[in-house]
SERO-4910 file (N, C-alpha, C, O; in steps of 0.05 Angstrom, whole numbers):
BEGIN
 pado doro    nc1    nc2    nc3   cac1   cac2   cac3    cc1    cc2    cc3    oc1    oc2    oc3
  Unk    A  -1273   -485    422  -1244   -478    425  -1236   -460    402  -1251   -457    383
  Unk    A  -1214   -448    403  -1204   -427    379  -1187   -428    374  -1170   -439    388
  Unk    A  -1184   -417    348  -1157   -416    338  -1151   -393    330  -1165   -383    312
  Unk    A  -1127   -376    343  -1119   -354    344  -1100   -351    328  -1079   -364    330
  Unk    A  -1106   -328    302  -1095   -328    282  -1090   -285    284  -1104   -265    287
  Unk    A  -1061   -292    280  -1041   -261    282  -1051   -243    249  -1065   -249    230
  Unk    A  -1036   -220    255  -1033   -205    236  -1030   -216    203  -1012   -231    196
  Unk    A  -1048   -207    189  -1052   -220    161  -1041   -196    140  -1029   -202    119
  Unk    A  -1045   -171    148  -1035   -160    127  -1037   -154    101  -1020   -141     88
  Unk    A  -1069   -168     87  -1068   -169     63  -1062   -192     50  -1069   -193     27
  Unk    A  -1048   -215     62  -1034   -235     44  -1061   -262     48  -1062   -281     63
  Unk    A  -1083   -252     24  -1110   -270     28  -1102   -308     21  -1115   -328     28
  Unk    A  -1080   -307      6  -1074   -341     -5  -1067   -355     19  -1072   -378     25
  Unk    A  -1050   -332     36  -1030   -349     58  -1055   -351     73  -1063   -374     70
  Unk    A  -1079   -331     93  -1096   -336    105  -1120   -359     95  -1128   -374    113
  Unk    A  -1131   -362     70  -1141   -385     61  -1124   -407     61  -1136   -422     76
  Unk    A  -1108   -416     55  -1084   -437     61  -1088   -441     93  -1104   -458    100
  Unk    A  -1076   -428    108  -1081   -434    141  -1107   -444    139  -1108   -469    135
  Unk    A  -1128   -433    140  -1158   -434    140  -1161   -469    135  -1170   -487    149
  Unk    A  -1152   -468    112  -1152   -505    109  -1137   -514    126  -1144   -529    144
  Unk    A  -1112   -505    124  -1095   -527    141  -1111   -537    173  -1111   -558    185
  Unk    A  -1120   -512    178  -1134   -514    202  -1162   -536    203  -1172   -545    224
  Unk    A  -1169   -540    179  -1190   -558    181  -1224   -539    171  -1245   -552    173
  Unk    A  -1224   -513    162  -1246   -499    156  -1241   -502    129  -1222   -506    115
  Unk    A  -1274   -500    124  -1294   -508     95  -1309   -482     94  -1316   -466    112
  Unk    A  -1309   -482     65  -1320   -460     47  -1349   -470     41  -1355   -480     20
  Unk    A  -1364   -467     58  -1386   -485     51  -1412   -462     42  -1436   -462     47
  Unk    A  -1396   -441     26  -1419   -422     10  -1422   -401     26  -1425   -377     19
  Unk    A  -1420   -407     44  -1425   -372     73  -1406   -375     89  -1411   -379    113
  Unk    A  -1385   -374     81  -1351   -370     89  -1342   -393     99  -1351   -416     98
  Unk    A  -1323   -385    110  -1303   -403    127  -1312   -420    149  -1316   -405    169
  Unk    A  -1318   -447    155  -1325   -450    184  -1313   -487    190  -1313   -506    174
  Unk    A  -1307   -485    208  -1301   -513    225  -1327   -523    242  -1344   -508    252
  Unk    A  -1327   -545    243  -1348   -567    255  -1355   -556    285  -1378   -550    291
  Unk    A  -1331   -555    304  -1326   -550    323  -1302   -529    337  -1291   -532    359
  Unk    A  -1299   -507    317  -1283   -497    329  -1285   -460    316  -1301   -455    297
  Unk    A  -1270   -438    326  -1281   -416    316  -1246   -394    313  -1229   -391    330
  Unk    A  -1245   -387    294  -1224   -370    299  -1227   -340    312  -1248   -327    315
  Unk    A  -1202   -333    320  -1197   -305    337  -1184   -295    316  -1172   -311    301
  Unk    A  -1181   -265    307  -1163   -248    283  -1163   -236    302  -1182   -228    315
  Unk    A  -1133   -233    306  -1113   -204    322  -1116   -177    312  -1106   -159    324
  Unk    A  -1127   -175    295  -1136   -154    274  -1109   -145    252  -1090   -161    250
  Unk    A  -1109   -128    242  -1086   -108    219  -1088   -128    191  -1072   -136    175
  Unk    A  -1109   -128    193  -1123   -147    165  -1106   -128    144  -1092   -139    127
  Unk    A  -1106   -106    145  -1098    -94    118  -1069    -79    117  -1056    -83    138
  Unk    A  -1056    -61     96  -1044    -56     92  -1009    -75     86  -1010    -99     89
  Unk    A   -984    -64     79   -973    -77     71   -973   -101     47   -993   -104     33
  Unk    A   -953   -115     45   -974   -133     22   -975   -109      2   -997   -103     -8
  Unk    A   -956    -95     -4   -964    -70    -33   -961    -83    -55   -973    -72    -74
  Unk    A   -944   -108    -62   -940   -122    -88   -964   -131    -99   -969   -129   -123
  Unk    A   -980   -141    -80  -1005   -153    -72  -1031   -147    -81  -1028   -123    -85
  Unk    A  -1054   -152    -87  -1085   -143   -100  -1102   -170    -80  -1118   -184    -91
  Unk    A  -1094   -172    -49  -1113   -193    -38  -1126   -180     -9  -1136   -193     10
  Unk    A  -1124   -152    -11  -1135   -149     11  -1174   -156      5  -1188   -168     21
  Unk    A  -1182   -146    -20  -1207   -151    -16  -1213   -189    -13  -1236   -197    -11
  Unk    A  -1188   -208    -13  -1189   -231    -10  -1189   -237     15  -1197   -259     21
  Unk    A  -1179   -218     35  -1174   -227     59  -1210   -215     75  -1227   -228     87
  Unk    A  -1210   -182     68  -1234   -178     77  -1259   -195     74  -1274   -198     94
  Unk    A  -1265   -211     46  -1287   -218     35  -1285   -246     46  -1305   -260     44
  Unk    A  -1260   -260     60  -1259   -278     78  -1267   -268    109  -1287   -276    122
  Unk    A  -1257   -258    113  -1258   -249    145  -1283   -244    155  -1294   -256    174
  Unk    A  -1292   -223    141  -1327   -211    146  -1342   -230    143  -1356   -233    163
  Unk    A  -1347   -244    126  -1369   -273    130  -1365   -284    153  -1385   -283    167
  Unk    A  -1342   -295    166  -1342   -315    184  -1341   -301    210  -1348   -315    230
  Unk    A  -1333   -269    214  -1346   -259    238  -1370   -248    236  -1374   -232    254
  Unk    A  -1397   -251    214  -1416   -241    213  -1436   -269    214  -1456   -266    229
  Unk    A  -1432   -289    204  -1437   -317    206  -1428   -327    231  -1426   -351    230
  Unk    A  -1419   -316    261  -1401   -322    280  -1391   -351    278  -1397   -371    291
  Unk    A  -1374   -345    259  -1352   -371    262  -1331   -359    267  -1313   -372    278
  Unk    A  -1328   -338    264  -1297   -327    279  -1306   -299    295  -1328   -287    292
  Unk    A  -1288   -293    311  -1288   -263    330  -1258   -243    314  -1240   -252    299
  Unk    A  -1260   -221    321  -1240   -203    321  -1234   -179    335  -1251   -162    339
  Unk    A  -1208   -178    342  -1205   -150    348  -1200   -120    333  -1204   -123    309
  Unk    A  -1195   -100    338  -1180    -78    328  -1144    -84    325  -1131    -94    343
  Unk    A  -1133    -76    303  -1112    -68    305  -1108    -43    296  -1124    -30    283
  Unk    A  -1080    -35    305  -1067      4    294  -1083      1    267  -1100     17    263
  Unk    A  -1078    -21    247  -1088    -12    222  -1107     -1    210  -1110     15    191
  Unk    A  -1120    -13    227  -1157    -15    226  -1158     16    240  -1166     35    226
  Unk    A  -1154     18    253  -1153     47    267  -1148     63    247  -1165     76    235
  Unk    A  -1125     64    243  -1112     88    220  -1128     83    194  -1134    101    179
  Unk    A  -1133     63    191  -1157     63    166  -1180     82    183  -1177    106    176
  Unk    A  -1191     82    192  -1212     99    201  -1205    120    201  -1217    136    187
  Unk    A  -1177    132    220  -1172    160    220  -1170    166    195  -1183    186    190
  Unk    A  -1157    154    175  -1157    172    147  -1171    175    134  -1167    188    113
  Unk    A  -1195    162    140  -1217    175    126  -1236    178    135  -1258    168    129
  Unk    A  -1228    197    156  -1259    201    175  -1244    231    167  -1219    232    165
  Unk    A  -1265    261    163  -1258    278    165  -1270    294    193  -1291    287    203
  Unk    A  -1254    314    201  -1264    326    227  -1256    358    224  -1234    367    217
  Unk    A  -1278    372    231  -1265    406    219  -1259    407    200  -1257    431    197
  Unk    A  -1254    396    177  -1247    409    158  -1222    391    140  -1218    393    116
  Unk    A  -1206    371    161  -1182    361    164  -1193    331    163  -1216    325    166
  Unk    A  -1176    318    158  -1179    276    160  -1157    282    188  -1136    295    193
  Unk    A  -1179    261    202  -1163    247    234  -1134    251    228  -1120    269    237
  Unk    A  -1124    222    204  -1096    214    191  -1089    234    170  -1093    228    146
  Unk    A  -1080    255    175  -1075    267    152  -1054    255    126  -1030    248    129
  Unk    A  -1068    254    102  -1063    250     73  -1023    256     69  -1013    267     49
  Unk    A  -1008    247     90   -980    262     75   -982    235     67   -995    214     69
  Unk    A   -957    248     53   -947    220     28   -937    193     49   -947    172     42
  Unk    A   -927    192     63   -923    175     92   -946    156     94   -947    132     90
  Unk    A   -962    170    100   -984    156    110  -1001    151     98  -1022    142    106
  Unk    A   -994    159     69  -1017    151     41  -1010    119     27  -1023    101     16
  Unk    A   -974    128     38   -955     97     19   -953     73     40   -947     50     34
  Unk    A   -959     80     64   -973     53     87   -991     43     74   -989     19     71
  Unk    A  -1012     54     63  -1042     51     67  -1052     51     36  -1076     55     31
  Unk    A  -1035     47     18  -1036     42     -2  -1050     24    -24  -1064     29    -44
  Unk    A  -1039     -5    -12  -1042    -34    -19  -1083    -22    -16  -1098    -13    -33
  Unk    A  -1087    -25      7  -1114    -12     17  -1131      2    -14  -1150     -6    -28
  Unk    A  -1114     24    -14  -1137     38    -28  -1131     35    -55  -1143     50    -71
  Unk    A  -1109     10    -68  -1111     11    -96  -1145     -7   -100  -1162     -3   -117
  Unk    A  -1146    -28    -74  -1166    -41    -80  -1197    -37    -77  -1213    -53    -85
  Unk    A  -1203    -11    -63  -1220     -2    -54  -1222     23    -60  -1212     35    -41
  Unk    A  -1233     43    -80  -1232     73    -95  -1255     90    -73  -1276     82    -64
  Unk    A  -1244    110    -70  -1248    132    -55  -1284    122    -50  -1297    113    -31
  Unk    A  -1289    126    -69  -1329    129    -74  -1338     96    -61  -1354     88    -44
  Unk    A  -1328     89    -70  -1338     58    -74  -1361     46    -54  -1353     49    -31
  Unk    A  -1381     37    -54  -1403     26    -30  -1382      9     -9  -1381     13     16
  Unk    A  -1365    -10    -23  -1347    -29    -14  -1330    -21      5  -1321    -34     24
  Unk    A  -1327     -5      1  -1309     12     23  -1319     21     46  -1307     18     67
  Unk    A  -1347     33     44  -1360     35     65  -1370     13     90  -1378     13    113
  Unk    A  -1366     -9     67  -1373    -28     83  -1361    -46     96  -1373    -63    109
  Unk    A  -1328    -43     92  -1304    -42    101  -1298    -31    131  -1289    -43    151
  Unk    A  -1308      4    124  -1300      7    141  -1324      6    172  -1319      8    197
  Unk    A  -1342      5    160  -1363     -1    181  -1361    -30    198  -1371    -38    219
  Unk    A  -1345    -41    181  -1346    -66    200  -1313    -59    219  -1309    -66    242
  Unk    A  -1295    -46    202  -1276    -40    228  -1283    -25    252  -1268    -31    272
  Unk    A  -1303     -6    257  -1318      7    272  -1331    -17    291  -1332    -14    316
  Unk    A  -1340    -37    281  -1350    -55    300  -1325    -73    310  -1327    -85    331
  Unk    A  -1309    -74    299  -1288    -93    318  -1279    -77    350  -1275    -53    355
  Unk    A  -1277    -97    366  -1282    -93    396  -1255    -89    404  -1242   -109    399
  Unk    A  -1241    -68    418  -1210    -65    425  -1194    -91    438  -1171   -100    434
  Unk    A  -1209    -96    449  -1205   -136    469  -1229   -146    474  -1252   -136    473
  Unk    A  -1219   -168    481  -1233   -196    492  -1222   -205    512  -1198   -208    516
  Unk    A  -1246   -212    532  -1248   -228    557  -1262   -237    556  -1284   -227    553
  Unk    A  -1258   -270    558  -1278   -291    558  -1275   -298    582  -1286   -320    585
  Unk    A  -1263   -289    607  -1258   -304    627  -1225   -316    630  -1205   -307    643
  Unk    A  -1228   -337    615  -1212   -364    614  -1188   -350    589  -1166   -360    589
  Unk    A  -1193   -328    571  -1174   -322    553  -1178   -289    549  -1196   -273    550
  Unk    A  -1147   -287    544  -1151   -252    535  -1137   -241    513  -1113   -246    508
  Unk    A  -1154   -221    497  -1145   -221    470  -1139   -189    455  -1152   -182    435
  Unk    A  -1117   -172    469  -1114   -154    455  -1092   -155    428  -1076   -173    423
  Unk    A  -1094   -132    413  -1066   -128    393  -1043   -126    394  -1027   -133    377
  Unk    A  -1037   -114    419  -1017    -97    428  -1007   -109    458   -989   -124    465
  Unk    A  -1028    -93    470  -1014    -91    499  -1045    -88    520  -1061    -70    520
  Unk    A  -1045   -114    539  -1063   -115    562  -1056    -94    585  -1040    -98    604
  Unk    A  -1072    -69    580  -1066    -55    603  -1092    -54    618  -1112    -50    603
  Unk    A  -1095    -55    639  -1132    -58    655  -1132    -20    664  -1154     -9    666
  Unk    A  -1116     -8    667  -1122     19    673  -1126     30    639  -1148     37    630
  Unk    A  -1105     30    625  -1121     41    599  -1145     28    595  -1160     45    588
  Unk    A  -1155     10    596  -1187     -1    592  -1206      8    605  -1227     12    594
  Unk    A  -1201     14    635  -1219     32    649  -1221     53    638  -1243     63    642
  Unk    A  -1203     70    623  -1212     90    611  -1214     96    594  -1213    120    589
  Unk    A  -1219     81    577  -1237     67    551  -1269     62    556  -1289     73    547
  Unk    A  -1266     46    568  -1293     38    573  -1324     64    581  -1347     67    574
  Unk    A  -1307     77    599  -1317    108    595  -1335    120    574  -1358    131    574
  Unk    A  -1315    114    551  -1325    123    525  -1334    101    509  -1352    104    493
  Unk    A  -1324     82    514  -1338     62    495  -1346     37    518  -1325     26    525
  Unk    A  -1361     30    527  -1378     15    543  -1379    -16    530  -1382    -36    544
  Unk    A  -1377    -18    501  -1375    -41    496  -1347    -56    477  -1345    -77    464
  Unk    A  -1332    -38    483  -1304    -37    471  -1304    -37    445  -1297    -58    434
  Unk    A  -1311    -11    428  -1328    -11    409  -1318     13    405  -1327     27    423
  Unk    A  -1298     33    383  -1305     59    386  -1324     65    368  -1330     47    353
  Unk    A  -1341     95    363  -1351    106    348  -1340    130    347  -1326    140    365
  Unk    A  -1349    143    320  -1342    170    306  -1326    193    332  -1303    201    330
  Unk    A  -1342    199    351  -1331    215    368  -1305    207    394  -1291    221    407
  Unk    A  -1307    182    393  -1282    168    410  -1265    172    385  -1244    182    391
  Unk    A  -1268    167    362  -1248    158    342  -1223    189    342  -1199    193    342
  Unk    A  -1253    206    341  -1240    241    345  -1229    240    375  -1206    249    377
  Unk    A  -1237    234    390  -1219    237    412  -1189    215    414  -1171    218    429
  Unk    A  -1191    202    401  -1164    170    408  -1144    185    382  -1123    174    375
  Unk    A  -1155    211    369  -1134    219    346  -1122    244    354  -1103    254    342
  Unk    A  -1135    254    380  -1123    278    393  -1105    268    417  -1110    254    437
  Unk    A  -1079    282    407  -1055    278    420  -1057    297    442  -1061    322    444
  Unk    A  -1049    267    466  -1052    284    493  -1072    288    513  -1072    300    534
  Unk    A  -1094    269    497  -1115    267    513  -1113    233    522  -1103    215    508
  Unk    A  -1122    231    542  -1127    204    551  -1138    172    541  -1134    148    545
  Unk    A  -1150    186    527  -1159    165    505  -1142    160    485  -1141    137    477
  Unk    A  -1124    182    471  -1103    179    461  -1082    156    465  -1076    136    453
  Unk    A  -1075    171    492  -1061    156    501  -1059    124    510  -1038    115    517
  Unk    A  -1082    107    510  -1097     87    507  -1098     70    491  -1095     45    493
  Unk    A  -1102     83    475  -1107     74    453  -1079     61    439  -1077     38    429
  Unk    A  -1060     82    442  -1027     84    428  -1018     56    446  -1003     41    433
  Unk    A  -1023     48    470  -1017     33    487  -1031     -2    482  -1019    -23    484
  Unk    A  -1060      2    476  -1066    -25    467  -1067    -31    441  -1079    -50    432
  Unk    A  -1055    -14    427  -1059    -22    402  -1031    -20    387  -1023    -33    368
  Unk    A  -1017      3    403   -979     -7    389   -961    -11    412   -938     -3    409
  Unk    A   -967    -20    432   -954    -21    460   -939     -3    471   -940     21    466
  Unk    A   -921    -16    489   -921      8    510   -888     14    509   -873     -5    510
  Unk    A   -877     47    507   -865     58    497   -849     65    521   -863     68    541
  Unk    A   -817     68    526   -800     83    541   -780    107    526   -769    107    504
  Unk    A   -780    126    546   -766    145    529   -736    143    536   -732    141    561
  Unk    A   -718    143    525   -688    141    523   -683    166    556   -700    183    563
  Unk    A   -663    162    566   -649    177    590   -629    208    572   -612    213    555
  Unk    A   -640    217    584   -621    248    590   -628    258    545   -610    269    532
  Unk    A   -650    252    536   -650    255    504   -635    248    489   -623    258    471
  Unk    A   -637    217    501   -615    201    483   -626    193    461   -650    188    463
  Unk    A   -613    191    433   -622    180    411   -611    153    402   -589    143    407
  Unk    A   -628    144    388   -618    121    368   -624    117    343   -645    128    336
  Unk    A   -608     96    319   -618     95    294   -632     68    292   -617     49    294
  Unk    A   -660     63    289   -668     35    286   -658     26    266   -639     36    254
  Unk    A   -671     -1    258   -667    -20    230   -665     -5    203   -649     -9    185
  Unk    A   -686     16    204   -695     22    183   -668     53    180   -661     66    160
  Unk    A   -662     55    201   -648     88    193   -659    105    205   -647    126    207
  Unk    A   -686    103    220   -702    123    230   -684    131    264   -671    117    280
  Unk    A   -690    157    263   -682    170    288   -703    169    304   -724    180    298
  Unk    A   -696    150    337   -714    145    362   -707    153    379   -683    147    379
  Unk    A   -714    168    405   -719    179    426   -729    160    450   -724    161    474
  Unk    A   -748    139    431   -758    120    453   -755     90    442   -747     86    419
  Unk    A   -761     71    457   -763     46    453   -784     31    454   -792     36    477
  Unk    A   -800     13    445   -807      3    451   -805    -31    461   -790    -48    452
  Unk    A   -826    -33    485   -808    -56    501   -838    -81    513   -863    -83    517
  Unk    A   -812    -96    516   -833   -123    518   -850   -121    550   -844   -134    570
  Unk    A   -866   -108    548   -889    -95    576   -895   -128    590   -894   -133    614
  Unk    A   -902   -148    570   -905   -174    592   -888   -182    616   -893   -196    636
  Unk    A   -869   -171    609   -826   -177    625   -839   -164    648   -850   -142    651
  Unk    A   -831   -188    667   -829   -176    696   -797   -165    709   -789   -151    728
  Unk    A   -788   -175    692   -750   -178    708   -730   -156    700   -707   -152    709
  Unk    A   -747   -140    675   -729   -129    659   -716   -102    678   -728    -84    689
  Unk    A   -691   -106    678   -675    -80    694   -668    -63    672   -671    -39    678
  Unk    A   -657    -67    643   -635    -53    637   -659    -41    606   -680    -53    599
  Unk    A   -648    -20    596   -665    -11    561   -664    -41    546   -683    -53    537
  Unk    A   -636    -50    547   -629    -75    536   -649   -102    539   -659   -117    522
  Unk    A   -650   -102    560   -670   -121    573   -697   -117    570   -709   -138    575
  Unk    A   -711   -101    564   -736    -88    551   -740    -87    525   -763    -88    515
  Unk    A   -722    -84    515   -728    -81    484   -739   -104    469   -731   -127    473
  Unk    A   -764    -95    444   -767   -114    429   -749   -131    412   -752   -154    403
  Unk    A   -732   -114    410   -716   -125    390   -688   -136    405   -690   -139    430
  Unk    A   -669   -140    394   -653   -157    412   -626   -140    435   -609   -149    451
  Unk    A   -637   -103    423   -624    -85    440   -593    -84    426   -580    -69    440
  Unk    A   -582    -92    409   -558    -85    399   -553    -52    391   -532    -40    393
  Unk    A   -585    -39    380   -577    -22    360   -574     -2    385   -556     13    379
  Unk    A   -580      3    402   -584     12    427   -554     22    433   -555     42    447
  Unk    A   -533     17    428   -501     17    437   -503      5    466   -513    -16    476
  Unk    A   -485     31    476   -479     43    501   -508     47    524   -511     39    547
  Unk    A   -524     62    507   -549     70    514   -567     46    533   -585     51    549
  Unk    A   -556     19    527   -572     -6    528   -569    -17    557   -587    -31    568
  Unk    A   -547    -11    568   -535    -19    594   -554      2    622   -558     -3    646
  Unk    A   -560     22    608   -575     46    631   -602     31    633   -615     18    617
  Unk    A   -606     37    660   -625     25    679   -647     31    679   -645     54    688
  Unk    A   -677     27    672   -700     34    663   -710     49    683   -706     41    706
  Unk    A   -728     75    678   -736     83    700   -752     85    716   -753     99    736
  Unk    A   -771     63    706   -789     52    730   -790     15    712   -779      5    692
  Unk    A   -809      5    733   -818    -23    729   -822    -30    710   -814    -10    699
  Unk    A   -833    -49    684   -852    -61    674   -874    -60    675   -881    -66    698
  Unk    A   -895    -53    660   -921    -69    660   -933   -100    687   -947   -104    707
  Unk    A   -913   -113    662   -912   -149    667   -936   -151    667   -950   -131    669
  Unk    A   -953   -185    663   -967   -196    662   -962   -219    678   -945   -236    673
  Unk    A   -978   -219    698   -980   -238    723   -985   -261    717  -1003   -266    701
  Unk    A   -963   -288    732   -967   -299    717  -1000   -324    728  -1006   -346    719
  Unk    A  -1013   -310    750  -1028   -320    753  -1058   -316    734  -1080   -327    735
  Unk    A  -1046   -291    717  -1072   -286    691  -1075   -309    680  -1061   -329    678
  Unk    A  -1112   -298    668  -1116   -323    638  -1100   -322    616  -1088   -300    614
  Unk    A  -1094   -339    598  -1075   -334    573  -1081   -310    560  -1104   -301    564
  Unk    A  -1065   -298    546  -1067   -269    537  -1048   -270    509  -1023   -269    507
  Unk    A  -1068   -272    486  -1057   -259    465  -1052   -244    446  -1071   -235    433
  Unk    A  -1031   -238    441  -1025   -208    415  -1015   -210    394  -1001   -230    389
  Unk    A  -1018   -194    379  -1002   -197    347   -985   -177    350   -970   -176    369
  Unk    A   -983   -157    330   -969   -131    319   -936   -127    324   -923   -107    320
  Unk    A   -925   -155    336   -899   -143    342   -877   -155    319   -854   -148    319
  Unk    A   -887   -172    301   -869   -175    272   -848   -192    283   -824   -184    282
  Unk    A   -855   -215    294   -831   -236    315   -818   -245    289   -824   -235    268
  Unk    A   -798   -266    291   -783   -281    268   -773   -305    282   -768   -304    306
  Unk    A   -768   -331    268   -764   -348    275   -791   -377    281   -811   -383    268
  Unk    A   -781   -390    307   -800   -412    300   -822   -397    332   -814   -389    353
  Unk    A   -848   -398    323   -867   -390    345   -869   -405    364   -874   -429    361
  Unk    A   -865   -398    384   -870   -408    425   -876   -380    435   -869   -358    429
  Unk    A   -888   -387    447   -903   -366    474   -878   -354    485   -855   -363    482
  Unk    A   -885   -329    502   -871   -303    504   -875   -315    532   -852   -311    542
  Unk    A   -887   -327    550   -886   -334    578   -911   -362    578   -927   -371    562
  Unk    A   -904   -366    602   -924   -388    609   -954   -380    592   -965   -393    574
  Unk    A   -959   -362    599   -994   -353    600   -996   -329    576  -1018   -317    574
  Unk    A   -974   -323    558   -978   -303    539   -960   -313    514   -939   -326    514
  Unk    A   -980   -301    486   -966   -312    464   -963   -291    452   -969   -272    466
  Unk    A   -953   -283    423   -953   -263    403   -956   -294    378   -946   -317    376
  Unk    A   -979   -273    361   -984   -298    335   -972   -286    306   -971   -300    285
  Unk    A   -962   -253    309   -956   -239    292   -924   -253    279   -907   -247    295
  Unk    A   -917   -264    263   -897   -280    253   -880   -264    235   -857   -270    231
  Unk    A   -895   -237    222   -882   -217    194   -893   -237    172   -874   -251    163
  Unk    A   -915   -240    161   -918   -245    138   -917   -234    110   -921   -244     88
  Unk    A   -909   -208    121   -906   -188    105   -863   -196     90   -852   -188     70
  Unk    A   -858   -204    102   -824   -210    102   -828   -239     76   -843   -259     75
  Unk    A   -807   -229     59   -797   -250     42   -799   -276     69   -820   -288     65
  Unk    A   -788   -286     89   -783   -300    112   -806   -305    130   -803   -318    150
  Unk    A   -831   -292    123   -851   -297    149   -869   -312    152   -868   -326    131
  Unk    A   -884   -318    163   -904   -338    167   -929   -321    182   -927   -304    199
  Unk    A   -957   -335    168   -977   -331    176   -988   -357    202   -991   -381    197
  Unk    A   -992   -342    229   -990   -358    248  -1014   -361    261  -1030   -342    264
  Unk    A  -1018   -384    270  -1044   -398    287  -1033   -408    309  -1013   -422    309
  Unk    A  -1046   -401    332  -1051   -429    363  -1072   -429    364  -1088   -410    365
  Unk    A  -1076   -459    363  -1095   -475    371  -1100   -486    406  -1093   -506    418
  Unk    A  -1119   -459    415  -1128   -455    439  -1143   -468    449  -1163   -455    444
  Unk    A  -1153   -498    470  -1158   -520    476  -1163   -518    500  -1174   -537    512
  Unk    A  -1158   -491    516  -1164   -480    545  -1151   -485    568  -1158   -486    592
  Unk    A  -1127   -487    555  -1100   -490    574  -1089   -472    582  -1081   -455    567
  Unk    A  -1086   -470    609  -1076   -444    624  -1046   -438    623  -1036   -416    630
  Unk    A  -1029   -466    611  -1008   -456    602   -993   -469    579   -983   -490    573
  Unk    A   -996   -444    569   -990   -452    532   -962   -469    530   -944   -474    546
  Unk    A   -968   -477    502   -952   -504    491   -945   -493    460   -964   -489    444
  Unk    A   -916   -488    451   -903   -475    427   -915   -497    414   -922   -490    391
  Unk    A   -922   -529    420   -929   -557    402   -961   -539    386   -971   -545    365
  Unk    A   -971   -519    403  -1000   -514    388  -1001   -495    375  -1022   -483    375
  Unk    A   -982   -486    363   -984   -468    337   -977   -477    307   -957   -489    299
  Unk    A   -993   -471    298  -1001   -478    264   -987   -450    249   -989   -427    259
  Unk    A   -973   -455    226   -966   -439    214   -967   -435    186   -967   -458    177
  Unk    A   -969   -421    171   -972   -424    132   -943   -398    124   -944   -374    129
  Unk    A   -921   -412    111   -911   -383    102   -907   -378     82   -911   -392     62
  Unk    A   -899   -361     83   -911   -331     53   -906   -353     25   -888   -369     22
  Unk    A   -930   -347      8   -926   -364    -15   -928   -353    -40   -931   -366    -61
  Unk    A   -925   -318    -35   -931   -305    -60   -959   -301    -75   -980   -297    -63
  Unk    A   -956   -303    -98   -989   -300   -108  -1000   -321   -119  -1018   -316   -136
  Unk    A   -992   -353   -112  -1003   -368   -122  -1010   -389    -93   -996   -403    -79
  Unk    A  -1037   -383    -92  -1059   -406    -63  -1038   -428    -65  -1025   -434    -45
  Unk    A  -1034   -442    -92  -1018   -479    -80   -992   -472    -79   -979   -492    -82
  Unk    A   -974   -447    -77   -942   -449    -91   -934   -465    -61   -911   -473    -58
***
């Protein structure tokens, strides 16, 4: 059975803390339980800039999916770690602006340009697999789409990219692109007639992004991740096509990357998000404990939250 553990972020005390709470021993070659194996949603890194624990979280993580005591997926992170330092023509995938240097920061105070360590970092993000299907459970970052996978699979056959998919999933506008942007930061609507809005942060949006599991959703409002306030006026206009949705006769299906708040329960019968914001003064690093029930129970999630830089605070 597994225990499916969300977006970490860097914060290695809070992920060792879970790790116990959960019942895993450090028994010299990582992390492992008697009888049981963890899932990582992936975005192991970045954020966490106060922070010096990403090589705490890596130097946890890689033992126990190399020792198979745990599995993992890809997240955006892990991706954009690759694009920015993969060069192509002449240029990096992620190009170096200051933007996308001060994301990815926490990252490279701990890991220097040259370093062997790094390489071996990023070679194991190269092996993490976009999803999982075991049958009985399903495990992307983002967003379960079966047509972007079909055309994935194309290029990567074992859900696996390499060097030349990576060049293609960084070129805007191509199909794989577009795929990629979809299972790994979900799935996006564009505002009616070039409508704008100001998010949380102040940023100017064009589009939204929206909860793709929702079968019912009619309105922008009703789609939105967030609770649709910032939206105005805009929120009431009628979406212009369907949902995604996730049927609810699928296997369980889970995701991280969407920065939820509050106390963790499942998003529907058969789908969870484990991503809590641990990155937030307020967040929690989150676990369900998956037992092979086809329809989840908010009673099976384990949680650790943020405890700063001290393992017992």
């Amino acid at each position: 059975m597994y225990d499916i553990i969300g977006d970490v972020h860097g914060h290695g005390y809070e992920l060792i803390t879970l790790l116990e709470k959960l019942g895993y021993e450090d028994l010299g070659k990582g992390y492992r339980h008697k009888s049981r194996k963890v899932i990582f949603l992936g975005d192991f890194i970045d954020r966490g800039e106060d922070l010096a624990q990403h090589k705490l979280v890596l130097n946890t993580v890689m033992p126990m999916v190399s020792q198979g005591h745990a599995l993992a997926v890809m997240g955006n992170h892990e991706f954009n770690a690759l694009a920015y330092h993969t060069e192509h023509n002449g240029d990096f995938l992620r190009p170096h602006t200051k933007k996308n240097t001060e994301q990815h920061q926490a990252f490279l105070n701990e890991y220097p340009e040259d370093s062997v360590e790094k390489q071996e970092v990023l070679e194991f993000f190269f092996s993490l697999p976009l999803w999982l299907d075991t049958g009985d459970l399903r495990i992307v970052h983002a967003c379960w789409d079966e047509n972007h996978m079909k055309v994935l699979k194309t290029y990567c056959p074992l859900h696996q990219i390499d060097r030349d998919t990576l060049v293609e999933a960084s070129t805007r506008g191509s199909s794989v692109y577009s795929a990629i942007e979809v299972l790994l930061k979900g799935v996006e609507v564009t505002l009616p007639d070039e409508q704008k809005f100001k998010d949380t942060k102040g940023h100017e949006r064009t589009a939204i992004r929206v909860c793709w599991w929702k079968q019912d959703s009619i309105t922008f409002a009703d789609a939105a991740i967030s609770d649709g306030r910032e939206l105005g006026s805009i929120g009431a206009k009628v979406l212009p096509h369907k949902m995604l949705g996730y049927e609810h006769s699928a296997p369980p299906c889970f995701i991280g990357h969407y920065q939820l708040s509050g106390n963790p329960r499942p998003l529907g019968k058969n789908i969870a998000c484990v991503d809590y914001s641990v990155s937030r003064n307020d967040g929690k690093l989150v676990a369900y404990r998956w037992d092979g029930e086809q329809i989840l129970d908010e009673k099976k999630y384990v949680y650790q939250e943020k405890s700063g830089s001290n393992l017992h605070d």
